[in-house]
C-alpha positions as CSV (number, residue, x, y, z in Angstrom):
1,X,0.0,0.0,0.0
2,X,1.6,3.1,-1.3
3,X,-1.0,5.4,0.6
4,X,-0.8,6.9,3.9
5,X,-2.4,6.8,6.6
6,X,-5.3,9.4,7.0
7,X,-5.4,11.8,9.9
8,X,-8.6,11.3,10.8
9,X,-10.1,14.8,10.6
10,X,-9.7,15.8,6.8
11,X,-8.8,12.8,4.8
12,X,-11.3,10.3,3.2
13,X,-9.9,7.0,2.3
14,X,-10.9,5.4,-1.0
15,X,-10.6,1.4,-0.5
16,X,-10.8,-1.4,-3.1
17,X,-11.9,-5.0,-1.9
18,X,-10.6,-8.2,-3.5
19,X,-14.2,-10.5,-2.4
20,X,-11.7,-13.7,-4.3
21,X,-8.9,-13.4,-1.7
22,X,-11.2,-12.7,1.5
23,X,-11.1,-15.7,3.7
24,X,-13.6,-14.8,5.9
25,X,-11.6,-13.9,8.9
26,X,-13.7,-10.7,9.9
27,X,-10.3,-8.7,11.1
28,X,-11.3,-5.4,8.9
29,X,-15.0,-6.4,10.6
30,X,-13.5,-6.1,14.0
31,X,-11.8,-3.0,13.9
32,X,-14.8,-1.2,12.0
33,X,-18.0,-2.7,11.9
34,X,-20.0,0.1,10.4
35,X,-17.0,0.4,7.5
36,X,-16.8,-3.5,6.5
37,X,-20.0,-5.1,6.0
38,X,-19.7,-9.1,5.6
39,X,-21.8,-11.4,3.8
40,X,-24.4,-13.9,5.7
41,X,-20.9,-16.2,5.9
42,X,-18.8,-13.8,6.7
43,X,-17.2,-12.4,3.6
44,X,-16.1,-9.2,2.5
45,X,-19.2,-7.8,1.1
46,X,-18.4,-4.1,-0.9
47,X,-16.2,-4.1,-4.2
48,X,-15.3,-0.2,-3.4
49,X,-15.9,2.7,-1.3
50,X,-14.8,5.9,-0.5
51,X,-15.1,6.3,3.7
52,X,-15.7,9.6,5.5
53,X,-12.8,11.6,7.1
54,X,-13.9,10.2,10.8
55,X,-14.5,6.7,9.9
56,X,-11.2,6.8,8.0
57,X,-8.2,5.5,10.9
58,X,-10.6,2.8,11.8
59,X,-11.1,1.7,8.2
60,X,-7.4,1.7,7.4
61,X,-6.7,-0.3,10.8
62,X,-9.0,-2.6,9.4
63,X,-7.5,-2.7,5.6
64,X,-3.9,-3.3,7.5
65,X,-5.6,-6.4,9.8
66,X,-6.9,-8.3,6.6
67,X,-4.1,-11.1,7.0
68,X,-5.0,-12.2,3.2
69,X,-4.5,-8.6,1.6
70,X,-8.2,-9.0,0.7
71,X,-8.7,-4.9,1.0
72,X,-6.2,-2.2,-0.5
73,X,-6.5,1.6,0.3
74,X,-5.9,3.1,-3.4
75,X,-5.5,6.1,-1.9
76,X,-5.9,9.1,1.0
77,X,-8.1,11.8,-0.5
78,X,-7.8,15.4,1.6
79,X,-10.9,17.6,1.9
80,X,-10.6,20.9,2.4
81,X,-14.1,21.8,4.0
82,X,-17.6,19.7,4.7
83,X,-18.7,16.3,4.9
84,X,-17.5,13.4,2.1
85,X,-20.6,12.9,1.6
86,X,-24.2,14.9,2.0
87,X,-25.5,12.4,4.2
88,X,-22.5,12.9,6.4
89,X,-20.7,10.1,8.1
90,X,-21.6,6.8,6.6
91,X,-19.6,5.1,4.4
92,X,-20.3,5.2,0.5
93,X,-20.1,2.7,-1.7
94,X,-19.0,2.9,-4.7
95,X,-21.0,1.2,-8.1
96,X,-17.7,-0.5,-10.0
């Protein structure tokens, strides 16, 4: 991962997942919950997503715990003002 990691307050974090390499672990689950939604057996269940400023560290921590390298963080996106997104602080998923 070539990225850095975001500081929390003005960087949203655009992650790719890899649904073939996820084992089902729930690492990036465990570390944030309302980030990494899993599958009704407990796989990686987004393709991409762009994640919010605050949601961001806990998303990253959660990208670094995936022991299979099942998520990447393509990159650290600073905002300059405002919300990611206009509904605020959930994560947004992006149609690949």
């Amino acid at each position: 991962m070539s990225a850095h990691r975001p500081d929390g307050e003005t960087e949203s974090l655009l992650v790719k997942a890899h649904p073939g390499l996820c084992d089902g672990w729930g690492q990036c689950h465990r570390l944030a919950p309302d980030v990494y939604h899993l599958d009704d057996e407990g796989y990686i269940d987004i393709h991409m997503l762009e994640v919010p400023p605050d949601r961001a560290v806990a998303a990253w921590m959660g990208a670094m715990a995936c022991p299979n390298g099942a998520l990447t963080v393509v990159d650290v996106v600073k905002r300059n003002s405002g919300p990611v997104s206009a509904e605020g602080t959930e994560p947004e998923a992006v149609v690949a």
